[in-house]
Each structure stands twice: as structure tokens, then as C-alpha cells.
N, C-alpha and C positions, 0 to 999 in steps of 0.2 A: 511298685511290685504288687502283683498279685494271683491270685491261685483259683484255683474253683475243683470240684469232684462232681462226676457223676455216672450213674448208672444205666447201664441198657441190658435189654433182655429180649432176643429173639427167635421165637420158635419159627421153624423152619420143615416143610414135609410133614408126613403124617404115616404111622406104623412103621415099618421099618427104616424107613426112610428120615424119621424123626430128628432133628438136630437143634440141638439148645444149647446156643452159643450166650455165654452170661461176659460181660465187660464193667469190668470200676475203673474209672479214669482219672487221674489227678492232674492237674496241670498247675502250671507256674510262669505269668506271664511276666517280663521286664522291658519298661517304655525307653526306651533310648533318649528320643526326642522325639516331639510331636507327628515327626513322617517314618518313624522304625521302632519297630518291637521284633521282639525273640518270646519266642513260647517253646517251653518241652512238657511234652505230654509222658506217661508212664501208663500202660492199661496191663493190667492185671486181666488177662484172660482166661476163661474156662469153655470146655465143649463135651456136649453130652451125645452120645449116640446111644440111647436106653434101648435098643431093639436090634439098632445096627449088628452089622454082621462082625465078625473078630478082626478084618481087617480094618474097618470104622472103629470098633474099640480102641485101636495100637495110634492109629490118625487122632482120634480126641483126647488120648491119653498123653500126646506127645506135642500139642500146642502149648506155647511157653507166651509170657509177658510180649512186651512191648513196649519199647521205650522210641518217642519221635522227636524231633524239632523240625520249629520254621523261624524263618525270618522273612520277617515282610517291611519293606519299604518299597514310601509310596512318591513320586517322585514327578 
């Protein structure tokens, strides 16, 4: 078993157009056996439209989390 976190930050446009999408990601990986693993990821997202218009407002204001998984075998 094993985990990891990390962070990203990207701006995106410039004046009104501005958007700053921020991400924390935790993950949790489990080896099966040497040809299969499972990971689920969890991201904590935010989005910023500082200039944006009120419709951009209500759009950044209403991005929520994220929770993924995968499986992978390799075969």
C-alpha cells in the first residue's frame, strides 16, 4: 500500500479572462500482484475568475471535489 499528495496551480488567460484553477491531490495506491494495482485519487479543487464576469463567478463558485479510480493490469 501506498499514498502520495500533490499540488498544482494554473493560471490561465489574462484580465478578464483570468482563471486560477488550484488542485491538492491525495492518492492511495494497492499492488494486488506484481501485474495489477488499484489507485483512487481524491482532488480537492478550487477556480478563481477574479475579473470574470457574474456568469464566471457562479461557474467557479460551483466546481466541487473529485474523487477517481483506476485499475491497471498489465497482462
Amino acid at each position: 500500500i501506498g499514498g502520495g499528495a500533490r499540488y498544482d496551480l494554473l493560471h490561465r488567460g489574462d484580465g478578464a479572462d483570468l482563471r486560477r484553477f488550484q488542485t491538492v491531490t491525495l492518492d492511495a495506491q494497492w499492488r494486488l500482484s506484481p501485474t495489477a494495482r488499484v489507485q483512487l485519487d481524491y482532488e480537492l479543487r478550487w477556480l478563481a475568475a477574479p475579473e470574470g464576469s457574474p456568469d464566471a463567478q457562479r461557474i467557479a463558485a460551483s466546481m466541487g471535489d473529485r474523487v477517481s479510480g483506476l485499475v491497471t493490469v498489465v497482462f
